[in-house]
C-alpha positions as a printed NumPy array, in Angstrom:
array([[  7.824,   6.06 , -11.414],
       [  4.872,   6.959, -12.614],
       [  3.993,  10.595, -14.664],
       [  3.212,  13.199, -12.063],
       [ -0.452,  14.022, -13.847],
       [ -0.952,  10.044, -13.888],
       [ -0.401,  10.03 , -10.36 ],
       [ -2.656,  12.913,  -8.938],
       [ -5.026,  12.019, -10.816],
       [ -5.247,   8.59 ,  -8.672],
       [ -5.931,  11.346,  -5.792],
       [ -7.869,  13.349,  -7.404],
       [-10.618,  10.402,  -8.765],
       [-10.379,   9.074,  -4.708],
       [ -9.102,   5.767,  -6.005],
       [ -6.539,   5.398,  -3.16 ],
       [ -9.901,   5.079,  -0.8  ],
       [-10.677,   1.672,  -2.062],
       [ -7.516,   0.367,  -2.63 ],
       [ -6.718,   0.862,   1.255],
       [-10.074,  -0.519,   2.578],
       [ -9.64 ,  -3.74 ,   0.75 ],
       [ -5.101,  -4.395,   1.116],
       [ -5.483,  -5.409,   4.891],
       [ -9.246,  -7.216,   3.942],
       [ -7.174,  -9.19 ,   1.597],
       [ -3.626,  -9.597,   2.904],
       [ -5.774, -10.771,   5.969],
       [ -7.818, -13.472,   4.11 ],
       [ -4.919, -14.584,   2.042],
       [ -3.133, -15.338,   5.954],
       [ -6.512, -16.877,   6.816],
       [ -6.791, -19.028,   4.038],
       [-10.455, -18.389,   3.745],
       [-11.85 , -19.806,   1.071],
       [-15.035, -17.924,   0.599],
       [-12.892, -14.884,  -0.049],
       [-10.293, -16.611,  -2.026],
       [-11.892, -16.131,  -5.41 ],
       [-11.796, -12.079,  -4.826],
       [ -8.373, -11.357,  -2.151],
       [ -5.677, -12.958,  -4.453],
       [ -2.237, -12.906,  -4.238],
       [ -2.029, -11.666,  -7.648],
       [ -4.12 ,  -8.821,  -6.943],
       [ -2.837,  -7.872,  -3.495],
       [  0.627,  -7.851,  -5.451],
       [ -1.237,  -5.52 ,  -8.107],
       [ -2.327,  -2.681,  -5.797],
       [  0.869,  -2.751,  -4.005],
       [  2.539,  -1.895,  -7.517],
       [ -0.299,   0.723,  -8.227],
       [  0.884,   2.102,  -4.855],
       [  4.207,   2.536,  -5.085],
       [  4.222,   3.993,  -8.138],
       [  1.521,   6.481,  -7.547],
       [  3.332,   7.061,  -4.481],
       [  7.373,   7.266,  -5.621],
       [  8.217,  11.146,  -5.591],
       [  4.727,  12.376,  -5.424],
       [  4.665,  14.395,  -1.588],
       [  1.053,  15.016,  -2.319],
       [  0.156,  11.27 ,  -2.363],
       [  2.65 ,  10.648,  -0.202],
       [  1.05 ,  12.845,   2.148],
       [ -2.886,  11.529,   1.258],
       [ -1.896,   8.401,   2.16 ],
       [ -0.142,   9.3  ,   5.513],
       [ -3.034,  11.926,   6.472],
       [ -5.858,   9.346,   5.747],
       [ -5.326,   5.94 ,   6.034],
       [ -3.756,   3.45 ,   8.812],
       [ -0.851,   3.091,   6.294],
       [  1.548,   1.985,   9.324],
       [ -0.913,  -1.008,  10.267],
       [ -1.402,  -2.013,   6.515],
       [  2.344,  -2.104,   5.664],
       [  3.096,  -3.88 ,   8.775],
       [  0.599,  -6.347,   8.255],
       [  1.65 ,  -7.122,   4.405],
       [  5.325,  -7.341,   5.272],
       [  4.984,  -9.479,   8.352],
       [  2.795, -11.956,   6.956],
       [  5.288, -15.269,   6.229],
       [  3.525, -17.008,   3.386],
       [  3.99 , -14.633,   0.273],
       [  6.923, -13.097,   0.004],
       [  6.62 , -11.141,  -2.762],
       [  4.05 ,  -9.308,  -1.501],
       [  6.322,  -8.874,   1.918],
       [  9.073,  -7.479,  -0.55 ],
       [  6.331,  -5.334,  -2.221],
       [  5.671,  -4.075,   0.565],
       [  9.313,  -2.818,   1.471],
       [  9.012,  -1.03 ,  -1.911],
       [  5.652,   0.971,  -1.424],
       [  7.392,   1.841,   2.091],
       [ 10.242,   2.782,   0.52 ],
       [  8.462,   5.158,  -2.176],
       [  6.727,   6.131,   0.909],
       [  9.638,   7.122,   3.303],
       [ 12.294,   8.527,   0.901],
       [ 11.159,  12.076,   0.276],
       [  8.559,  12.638,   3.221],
       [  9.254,  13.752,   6.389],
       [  6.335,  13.388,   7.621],
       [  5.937,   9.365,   6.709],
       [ 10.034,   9.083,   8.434],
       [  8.681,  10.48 ,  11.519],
       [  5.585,   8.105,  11.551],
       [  7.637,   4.731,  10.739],
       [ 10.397,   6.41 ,  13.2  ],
       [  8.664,   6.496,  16.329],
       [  5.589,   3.922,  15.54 ]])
């Protein structure tokens, strides 16, 4: 888990913006295997953002809520863990959804009736 003033600070500086435009960019070129983007959408840093996620995410109901009031965080999680080909970043996934579920409400209903 990461400290509380770590964490809203991610909010506060907008830097969950760009990390949620370019997850399903990349987890989508890494299923397309296409090379031009290959040198940018890595596994290593799809894996990467999912970690910054979860633990800017774990506990923190103000994040939690950002990301469930502003992003299509249902789409992006389903894409990463049904994708077949890296499974770490499936299992990363489970863990930012977990972070995501645990204390919010509002992210169980989502997952609950999407």
């Amino acid at each position: 888990q990461g400290s509380p003033e770590c964490q809203d600070s991610l909010r506060k500086m907008k830097i969950f913006t760009p990390l949620m435009t370019f997850l399903p960019a990349a987890v989508s070129a890494l299923e397309d295997r296409n090379e031009a983007a290959s040198t940018l959408f890595t596994e290593s840093v799809v894996r990467n953002i999912l970690d910054l996620l979860a633990n800017a995410i774990d506990t923190n109901k103000a994040n939690q809520d950002f990301i469930l009031s502003n992003f299509k965080i249902y789409e992006t999680i389903e894409m990463v863990m049904n994708q077949n080909e890296y499974l770490e970043l499936a299992g990363k996934g489970c863990l930012v959804l977990s972070h995501l579920l645990w204390t919010s409400p509002k992210g169980q209903k989502l997952f609950t009736t999407s």
